[in-house]
Biopython code that builds the backbone (N, CA, C, O; Angstrom):
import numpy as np
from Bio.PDB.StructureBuilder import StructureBuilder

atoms = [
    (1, "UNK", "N", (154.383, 172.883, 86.579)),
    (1, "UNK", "CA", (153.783, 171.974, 85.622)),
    (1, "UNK", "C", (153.234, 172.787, 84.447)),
    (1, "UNK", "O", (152.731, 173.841, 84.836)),
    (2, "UNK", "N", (153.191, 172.630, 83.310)),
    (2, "UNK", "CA", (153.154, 173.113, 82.159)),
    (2, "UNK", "C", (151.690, 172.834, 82.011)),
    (2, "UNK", "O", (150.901, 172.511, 82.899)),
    (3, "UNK", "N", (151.498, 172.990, 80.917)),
    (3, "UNK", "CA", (149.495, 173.640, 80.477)),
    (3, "UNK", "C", (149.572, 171.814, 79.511)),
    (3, "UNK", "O", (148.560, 171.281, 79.056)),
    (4, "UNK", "N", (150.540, 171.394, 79.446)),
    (4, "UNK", "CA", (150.814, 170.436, 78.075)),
    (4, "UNK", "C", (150.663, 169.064, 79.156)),
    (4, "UNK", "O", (149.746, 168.269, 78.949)),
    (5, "UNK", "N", (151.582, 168.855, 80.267)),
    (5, "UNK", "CA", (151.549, 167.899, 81.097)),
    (5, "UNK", "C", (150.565, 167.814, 81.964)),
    (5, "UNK", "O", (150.208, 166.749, 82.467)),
    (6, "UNK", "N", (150.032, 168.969, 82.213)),
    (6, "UNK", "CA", (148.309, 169.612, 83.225)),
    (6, "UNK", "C", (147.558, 168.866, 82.535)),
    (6, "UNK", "O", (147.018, 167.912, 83.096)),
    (7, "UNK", "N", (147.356, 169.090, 81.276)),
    (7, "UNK", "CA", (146.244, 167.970, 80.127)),
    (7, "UNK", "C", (146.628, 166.763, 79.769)),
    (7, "UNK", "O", (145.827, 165.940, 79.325)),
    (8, "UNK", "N", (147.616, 166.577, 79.887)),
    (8, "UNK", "CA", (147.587, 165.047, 79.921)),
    (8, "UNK", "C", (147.052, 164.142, 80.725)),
    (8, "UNK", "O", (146.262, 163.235, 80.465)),
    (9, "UNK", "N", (147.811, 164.632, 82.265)),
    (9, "UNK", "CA", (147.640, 164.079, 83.060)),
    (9, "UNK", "C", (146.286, 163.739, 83.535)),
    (9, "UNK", "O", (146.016, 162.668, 84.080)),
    (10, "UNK", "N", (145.195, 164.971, 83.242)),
    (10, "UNK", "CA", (143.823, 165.210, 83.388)),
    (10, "UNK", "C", (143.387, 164.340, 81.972)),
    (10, "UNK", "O", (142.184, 164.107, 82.090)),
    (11, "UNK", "N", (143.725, 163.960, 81.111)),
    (11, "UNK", "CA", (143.004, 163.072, 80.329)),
    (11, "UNK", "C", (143.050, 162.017, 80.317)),
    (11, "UNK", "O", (142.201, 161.445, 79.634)),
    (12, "UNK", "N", (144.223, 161.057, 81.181)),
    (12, "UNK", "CA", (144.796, 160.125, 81.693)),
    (12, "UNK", "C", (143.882, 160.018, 82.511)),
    (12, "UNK", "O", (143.237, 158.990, 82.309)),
    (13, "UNK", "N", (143.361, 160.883, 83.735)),
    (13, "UNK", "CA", (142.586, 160.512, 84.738)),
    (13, "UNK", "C", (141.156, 160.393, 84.529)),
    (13, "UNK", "O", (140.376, 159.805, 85.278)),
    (14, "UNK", "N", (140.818, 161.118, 83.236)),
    (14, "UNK", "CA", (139.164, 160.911, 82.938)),
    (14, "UNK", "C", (139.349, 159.644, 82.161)),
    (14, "UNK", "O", (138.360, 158.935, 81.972)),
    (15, "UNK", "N", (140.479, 159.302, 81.707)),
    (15, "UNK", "CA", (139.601, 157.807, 80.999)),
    (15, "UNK", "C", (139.789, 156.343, 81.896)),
    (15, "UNK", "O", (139.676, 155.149, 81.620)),
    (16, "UNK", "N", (140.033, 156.886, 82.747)),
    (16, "UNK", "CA", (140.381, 155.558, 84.349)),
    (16, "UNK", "C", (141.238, 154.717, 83.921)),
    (16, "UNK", "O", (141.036, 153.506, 83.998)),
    (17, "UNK", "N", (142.806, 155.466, 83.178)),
    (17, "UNK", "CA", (143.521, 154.713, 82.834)),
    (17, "UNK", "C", (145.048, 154.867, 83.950)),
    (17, "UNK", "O", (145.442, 155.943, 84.402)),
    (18, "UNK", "N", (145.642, 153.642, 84.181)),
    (18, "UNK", "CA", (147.019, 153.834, 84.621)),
    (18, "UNK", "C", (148.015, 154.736, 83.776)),
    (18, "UNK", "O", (147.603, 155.229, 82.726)),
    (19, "UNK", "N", (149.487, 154.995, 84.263)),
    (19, "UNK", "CA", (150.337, 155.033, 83.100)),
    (19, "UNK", "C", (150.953, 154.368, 82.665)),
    (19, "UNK", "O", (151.674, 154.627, 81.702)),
    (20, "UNK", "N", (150.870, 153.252, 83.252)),
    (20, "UNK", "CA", (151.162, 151.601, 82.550)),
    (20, "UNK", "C", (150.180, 151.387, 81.327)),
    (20, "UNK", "O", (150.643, 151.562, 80.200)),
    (21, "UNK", "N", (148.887, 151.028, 81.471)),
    (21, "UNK", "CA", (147.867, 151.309, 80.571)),
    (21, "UNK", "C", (148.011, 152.404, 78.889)),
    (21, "UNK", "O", (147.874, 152.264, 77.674)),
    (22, "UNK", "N", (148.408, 153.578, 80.012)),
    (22, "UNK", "CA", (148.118, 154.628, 78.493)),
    (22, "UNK", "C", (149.667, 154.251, 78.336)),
    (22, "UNK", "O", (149.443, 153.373, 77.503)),
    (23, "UNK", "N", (150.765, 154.223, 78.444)),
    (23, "UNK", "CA", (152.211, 154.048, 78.015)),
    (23, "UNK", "C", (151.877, 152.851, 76.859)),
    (23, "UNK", "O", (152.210, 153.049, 75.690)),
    (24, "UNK", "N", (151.210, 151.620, 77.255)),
    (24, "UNK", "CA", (151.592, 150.208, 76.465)),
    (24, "UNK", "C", (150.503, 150.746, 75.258)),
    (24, "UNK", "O", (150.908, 150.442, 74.136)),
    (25, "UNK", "N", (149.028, 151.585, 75.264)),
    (25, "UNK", "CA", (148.187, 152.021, 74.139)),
    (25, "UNK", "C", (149.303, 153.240, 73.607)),
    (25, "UNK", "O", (149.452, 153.130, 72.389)),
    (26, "UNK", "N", (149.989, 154.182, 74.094)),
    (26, "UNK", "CA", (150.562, 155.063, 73.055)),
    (26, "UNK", "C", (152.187, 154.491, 72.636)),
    (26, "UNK", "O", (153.053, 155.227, 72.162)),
    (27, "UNK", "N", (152.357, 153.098, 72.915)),
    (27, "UNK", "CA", (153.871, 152.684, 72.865)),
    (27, "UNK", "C", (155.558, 153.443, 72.705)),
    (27, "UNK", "O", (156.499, 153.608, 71.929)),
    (28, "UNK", "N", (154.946, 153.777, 74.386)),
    (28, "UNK", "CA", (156.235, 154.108, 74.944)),
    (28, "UNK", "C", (156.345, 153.519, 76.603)),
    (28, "UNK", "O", (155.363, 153.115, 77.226)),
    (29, "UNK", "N", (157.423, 153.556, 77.028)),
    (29, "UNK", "CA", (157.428, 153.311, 78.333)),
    (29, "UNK", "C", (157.083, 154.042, 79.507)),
    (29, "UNK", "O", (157.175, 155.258, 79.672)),
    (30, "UNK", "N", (156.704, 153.238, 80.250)),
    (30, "UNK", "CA", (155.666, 153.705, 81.576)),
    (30, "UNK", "C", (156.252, 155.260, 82.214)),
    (30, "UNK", "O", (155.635, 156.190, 82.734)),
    (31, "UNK", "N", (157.558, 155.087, 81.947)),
    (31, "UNK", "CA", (158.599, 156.084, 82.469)),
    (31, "UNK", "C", (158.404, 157.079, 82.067)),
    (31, "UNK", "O", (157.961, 157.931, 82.837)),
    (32, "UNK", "N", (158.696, 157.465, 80.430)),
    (32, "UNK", "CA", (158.353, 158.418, 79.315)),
    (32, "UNK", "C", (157.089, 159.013, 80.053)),
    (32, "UNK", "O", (157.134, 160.188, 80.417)),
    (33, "UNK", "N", (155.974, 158.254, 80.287)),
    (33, "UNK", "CA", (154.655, 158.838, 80.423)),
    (33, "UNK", "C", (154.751, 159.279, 81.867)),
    (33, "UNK", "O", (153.783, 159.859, 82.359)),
    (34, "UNK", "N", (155.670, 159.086, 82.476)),
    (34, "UNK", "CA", (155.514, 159.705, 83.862)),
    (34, "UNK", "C", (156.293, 160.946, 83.079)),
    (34, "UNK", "O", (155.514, 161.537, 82.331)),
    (35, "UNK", "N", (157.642, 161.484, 83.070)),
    (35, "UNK", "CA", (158.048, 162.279, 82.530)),
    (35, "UNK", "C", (157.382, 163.531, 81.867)),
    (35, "UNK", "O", (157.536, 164.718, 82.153)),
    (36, "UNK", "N", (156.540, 162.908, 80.831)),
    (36, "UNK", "CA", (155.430, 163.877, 80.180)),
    (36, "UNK", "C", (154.540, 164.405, 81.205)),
    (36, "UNK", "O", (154.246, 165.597, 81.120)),
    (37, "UNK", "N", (154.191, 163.897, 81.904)),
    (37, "UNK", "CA", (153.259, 163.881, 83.190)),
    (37, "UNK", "C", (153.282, 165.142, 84.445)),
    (37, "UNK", "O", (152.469, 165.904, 84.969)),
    (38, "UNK", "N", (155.101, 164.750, 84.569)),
    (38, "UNK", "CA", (155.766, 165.896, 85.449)),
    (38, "UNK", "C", (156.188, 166.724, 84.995)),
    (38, "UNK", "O", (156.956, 167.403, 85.678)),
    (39, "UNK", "N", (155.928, 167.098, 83.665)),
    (39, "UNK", "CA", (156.494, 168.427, 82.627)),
    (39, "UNK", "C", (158.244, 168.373, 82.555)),
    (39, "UNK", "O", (158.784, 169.394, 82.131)),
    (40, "UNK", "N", (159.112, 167.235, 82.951)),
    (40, "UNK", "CA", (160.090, 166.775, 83.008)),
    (40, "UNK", "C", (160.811, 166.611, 81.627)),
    (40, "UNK", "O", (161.971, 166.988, 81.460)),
    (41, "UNK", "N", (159.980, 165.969, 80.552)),
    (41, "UNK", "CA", (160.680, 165.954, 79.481)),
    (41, "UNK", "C", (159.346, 166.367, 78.082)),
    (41, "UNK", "O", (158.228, 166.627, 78.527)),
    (42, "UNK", "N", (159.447, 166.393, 77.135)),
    (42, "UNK", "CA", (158.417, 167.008, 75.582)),
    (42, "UNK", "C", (158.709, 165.812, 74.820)),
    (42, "UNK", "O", (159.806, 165.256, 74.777)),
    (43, "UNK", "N", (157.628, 165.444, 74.208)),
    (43, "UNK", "CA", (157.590, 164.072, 73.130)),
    (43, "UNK", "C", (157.957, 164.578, 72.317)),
    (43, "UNK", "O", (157.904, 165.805, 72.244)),
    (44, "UNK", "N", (158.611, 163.612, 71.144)),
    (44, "UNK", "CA", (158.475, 163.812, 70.260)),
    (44, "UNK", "C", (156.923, 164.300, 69.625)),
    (44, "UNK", "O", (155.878, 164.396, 70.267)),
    (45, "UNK", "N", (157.156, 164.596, 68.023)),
    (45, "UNK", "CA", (155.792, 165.148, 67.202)),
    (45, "UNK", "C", (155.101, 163.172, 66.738)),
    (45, "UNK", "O", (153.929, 162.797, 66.719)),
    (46, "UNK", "N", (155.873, 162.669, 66.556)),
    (46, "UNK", "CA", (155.380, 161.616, 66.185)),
    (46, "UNK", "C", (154.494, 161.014, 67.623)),
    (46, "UNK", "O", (153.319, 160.691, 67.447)),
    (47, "UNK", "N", (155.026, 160.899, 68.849)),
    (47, "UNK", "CA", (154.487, 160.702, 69.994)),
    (47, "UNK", "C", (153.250, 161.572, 70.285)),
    (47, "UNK", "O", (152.202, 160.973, 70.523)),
    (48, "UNK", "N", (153.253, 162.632, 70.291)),
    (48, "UNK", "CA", (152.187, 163.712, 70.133)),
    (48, "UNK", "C", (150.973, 163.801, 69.446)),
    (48, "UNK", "O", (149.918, 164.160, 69.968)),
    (49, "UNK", "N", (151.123, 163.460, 68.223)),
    (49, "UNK", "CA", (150.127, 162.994, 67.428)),
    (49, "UNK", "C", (149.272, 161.341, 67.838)),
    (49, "UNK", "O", (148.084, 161.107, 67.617)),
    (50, "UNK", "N", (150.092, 160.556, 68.355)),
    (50, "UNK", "CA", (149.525, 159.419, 68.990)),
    (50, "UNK", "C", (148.399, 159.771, 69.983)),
    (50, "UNK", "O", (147.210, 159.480, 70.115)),
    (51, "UNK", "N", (149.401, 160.601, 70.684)),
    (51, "UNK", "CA", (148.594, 160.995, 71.804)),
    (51, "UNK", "C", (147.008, 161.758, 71.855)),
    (51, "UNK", "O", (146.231, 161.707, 72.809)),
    (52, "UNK", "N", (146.827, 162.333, 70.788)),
    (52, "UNK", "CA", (145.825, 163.023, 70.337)),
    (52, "UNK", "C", (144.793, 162.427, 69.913)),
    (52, "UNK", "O", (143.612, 162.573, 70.231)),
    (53, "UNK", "N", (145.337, 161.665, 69.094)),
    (53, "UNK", "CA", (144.494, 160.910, 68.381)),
    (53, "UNK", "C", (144.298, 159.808, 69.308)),
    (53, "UNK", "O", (143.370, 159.374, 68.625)),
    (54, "UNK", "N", (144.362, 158.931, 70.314)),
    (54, "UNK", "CA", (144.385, 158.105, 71.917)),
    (54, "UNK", "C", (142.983, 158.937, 72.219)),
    (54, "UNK", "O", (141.852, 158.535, 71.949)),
    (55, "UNK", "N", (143.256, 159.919, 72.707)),
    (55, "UNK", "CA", (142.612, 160.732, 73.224)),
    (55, "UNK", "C", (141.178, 161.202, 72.934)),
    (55, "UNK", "O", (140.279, 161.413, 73.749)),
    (56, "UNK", "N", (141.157, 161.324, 71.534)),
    (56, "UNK", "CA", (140.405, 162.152, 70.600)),
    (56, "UNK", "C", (140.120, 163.534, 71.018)),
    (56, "UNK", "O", (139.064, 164.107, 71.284)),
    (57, "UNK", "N", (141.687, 164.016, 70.998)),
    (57, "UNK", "CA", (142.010, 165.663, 70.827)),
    (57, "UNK", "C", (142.644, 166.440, 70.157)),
    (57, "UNK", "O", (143.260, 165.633, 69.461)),
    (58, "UNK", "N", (142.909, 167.233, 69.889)),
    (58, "UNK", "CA", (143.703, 168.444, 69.282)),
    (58, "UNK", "C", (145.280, 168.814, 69.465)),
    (58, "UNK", "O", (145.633, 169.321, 70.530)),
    (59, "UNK", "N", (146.193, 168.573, 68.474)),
    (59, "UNK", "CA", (147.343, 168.765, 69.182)),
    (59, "UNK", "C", (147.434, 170.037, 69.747)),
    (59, "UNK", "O", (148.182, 170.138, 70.719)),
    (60, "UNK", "N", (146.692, 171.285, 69.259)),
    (60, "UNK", "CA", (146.493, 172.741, 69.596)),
    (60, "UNK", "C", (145.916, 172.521, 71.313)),
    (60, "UNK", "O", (146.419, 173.163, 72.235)),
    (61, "UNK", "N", (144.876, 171.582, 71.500)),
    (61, "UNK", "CA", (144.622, 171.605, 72.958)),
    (61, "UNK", "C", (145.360, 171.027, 73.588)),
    (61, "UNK", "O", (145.126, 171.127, 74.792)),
    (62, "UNK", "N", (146.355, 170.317, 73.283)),
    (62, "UNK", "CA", (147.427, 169.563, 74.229)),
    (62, "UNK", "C", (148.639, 170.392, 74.231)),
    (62, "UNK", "O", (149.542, 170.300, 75.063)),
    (63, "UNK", "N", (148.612, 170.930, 73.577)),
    (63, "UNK", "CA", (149.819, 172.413, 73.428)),
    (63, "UNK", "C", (149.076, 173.460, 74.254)),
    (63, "UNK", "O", (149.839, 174.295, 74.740)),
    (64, "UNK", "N", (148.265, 173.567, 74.431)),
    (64, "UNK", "CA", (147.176, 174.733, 75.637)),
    (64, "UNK", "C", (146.808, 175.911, 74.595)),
    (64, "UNK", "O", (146.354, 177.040, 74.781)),
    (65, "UNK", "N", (147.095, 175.371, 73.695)),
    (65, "UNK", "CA", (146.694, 176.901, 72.374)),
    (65, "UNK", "C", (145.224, 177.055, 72.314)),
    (65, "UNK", "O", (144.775, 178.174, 72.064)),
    (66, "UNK", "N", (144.335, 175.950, 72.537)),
    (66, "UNK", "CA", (142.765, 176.315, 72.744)),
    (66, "UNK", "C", (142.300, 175.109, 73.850)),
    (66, "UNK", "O", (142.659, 173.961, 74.116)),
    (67, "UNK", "N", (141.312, 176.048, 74.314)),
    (67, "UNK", "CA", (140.508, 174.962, 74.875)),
    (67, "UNK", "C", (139.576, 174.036, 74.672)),
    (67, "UNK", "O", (138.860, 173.440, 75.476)),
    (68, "UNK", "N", (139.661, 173.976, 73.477)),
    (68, "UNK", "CA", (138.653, 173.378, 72.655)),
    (68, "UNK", "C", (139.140, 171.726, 72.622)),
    (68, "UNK", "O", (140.121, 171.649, 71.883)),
    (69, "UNK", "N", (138.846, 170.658, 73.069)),
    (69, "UNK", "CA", (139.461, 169.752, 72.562)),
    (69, "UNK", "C", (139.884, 169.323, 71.490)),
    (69, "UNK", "O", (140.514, 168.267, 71.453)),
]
sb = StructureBuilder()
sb.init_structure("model")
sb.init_model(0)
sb.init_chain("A")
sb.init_seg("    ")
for serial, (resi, resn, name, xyz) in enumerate(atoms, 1):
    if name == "N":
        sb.init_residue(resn, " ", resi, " ")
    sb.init_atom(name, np.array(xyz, "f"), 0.0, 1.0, " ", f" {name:<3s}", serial, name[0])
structure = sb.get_structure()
């Protein structure tokens, strides 16, 4: 598992969301977000940036480049 799908998955779980839930808020399918999840497949940059901003994080911390959120 990658440092990219490790933080997701862990930010998914602090906000007591499904991946049904965070899939239909970052609009993609439930699937996609499992994928990202299992370090299986990489979003797009447009997806990525959703995700960050969902989140209120850093694309640098979702890339594992800092730990800083």
């Amino acid at each position: 598992m990658s440092i990219f799908s490790e933080r997701l998955l862990s930010l998914r779980h602090q906000n007591g969301l499904s991946q049904k839930e965070c899939a239909k808020s970052l609009r993609i399918s439930p699937r996609a977000c499992a994928y990202y999840e299992a370090g299986e497949r990489e979003p797009q940059l447009s997806v990525l940036i959703r995700m960050a901003d969902f989140y209120g994080v850093s694309l640098d911390y979702l890339a594992g480049r800092t730990d800083e959120p």
